[in-house]
N, C-alpha and C positions, 0 to 999 in steps of 0.2 A: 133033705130038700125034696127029694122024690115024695114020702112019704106025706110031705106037706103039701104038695101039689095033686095025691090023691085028695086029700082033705080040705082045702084050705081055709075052710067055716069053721074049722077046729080054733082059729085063730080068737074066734067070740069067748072062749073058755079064758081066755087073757088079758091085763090089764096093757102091756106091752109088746110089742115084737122088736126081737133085734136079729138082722138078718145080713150074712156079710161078711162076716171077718175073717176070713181065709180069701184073699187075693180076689173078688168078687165070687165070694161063693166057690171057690178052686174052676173058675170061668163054668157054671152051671149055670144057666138063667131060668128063674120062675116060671111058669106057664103065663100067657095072658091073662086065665081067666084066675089065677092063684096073686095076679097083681091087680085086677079090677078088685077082687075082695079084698085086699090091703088097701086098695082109695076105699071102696066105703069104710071102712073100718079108721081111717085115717080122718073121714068127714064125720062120724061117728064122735069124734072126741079124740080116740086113742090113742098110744103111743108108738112111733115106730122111728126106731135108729136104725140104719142103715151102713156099712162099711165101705172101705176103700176099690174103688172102681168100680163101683156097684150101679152108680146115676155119672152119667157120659161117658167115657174111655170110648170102650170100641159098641157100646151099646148103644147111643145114638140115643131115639126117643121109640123107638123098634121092640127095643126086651127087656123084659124083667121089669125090675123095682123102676129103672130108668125110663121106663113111659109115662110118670109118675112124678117125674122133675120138676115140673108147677108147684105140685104141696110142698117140696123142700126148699123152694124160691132158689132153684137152682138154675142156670142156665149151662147150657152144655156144647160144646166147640166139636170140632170132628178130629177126629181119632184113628189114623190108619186110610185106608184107601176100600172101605168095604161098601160096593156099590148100593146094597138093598135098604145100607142103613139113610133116615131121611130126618129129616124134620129139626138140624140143629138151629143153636139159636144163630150162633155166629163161625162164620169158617174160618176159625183159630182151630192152632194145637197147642197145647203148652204143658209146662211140665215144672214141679219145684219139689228138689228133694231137702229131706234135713233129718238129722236125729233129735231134733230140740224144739219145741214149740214154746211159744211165748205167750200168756193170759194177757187177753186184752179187754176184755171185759167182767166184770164183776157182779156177780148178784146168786142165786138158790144156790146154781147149777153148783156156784164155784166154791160153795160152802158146805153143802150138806149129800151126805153124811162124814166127807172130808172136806177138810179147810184146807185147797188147794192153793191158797196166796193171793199177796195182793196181784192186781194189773201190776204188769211190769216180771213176774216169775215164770222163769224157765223150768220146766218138766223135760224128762227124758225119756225118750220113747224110743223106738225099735226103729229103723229107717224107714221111710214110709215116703210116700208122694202124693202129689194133685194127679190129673190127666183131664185137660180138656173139659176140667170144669169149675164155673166158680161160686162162690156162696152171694147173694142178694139178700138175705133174713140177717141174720143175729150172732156175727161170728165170733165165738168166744177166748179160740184158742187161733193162732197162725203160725205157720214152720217160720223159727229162728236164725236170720242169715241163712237162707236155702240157696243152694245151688239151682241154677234156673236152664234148665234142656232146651233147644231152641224154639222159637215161637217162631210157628209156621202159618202162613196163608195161603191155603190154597197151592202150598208144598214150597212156598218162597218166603226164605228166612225175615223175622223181621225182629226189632230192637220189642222187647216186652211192653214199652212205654206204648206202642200200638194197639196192645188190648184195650180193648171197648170199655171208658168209665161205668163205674155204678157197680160193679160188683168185685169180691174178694177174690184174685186166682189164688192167692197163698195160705189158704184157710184148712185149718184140722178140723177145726168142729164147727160147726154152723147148726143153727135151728130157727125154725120157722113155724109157730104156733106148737102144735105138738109131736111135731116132723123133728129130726135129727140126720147128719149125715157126718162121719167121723171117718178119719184115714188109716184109720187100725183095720189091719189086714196084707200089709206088703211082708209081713215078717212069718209066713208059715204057720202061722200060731202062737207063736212067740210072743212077749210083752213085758214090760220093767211097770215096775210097782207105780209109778207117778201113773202110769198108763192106765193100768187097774180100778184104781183112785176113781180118775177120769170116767171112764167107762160105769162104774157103780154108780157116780153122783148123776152123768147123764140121764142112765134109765130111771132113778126119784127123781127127776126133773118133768119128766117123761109122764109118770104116773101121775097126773094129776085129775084126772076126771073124777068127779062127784057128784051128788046130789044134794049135798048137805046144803043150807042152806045160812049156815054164820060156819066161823071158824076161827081159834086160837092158833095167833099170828106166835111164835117165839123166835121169828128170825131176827126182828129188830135187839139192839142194847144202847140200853142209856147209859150214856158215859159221861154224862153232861154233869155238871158241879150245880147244885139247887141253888134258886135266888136266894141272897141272904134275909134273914129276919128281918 
């Protein structure tokens, strides 16, 4: 990370970034100016996954990748009692843990290079959590029966049914054009094969900027019985 923030144009040498997975970075945050060059590079085309606590917790719209929450159509709640931080969307805390996510939606992501199952398939993953923030874009996977931390207002408990509609608080993966945000990263390092999976098929999802101008489609199959003669 240090290193990256001497450099952070190095990132042009890249089809993708993934930045994250160790508990927000082991609490490191980007430089400002190592996260304005991730938004051009993000309005560029590019690809960029992001990890667990990494956009809201205790960062607010203040540090790191998390000033940056717009491109991942993320909205973000407040987090702790840290005066400087500013600019949430709503003054929620909340919290959902689980070792099990659920596919809820189907398409590239959830096919290639592994065929992670239909909607409806549970994946096993490392414990992991939300914090104070929730997906608006395209959530593919969500924690299974999660345990839910209390949802606070302005440090006064409230029933979750209070969160503000329109967005996913129970979300593992979410993406939004070619933005990403995944909850891998509460386990040290750690991670079980479904997870793996996950995480590979995200960044080919991720990769899609071209220039090409046709392309052979083989995700479709025909399974369809032909008209008879």
């Amino acid at each position: 990370m240090k290193e990256f923030d001497q450099n952070p144009n190095v990132i042009w040498d890249y089809d993708v970034l993934m930045h994250g997975t160790w508990d927000a970075n082991a609490w490191n945050s980007i430089s400002n100016t190592s996260a304005d060059v991730i938004g051009r590079y993000i309005d560029a085309g590019r690809g960029v996954l992001t990890g667990h606590d990494t956009v809201g917790s205790i960062f607010g719209k203040n540090y790191g990748i998390s000033r940056l929450s717009e491109k991942f159509n993320i909205i973000t709640g407040k987090a702790g009692n840290v005066p400087e931080l500013t600019g949430y969307d709503i003054n929620f805390s909340w919290s959902y843990y689980s070792n099990k996510v659920k596919i809820i939606k189907k398409g590239f992501l959830t096919q290639f290079p592994w065929n992670l199952g239909p909607v409806g398939t549970v994946l096993n993953i490392p414990t992991a959590h939300t914090l104070a923030n929730g997906a608006k874009g395209n959530t593919w996977m969500e924690f299974e029966n999660p345990n839910v931390i209390d949802v606070l207002e302005n440090g006064i408990r409230k029933d979750e049914t209070a969160l503000p509609k329109g967005a996913n608080y129970r979300y593992y993966l979410t993406t939004w054009n070619n933005t990403a945000m995944i909850q891998t990263g509460h386990s040290n390092g750690n991670s079980t094969e479904d997870e793996r999976k996950v995480l590979a098929n995200t960044l080919f999802y991720l990769k899609q900027l071209t220039k090409k101008t046709e392309v052979l489609d083989n995700s479709a199959r025909d399974i369809a019985d032909p008209n008879k003669v």
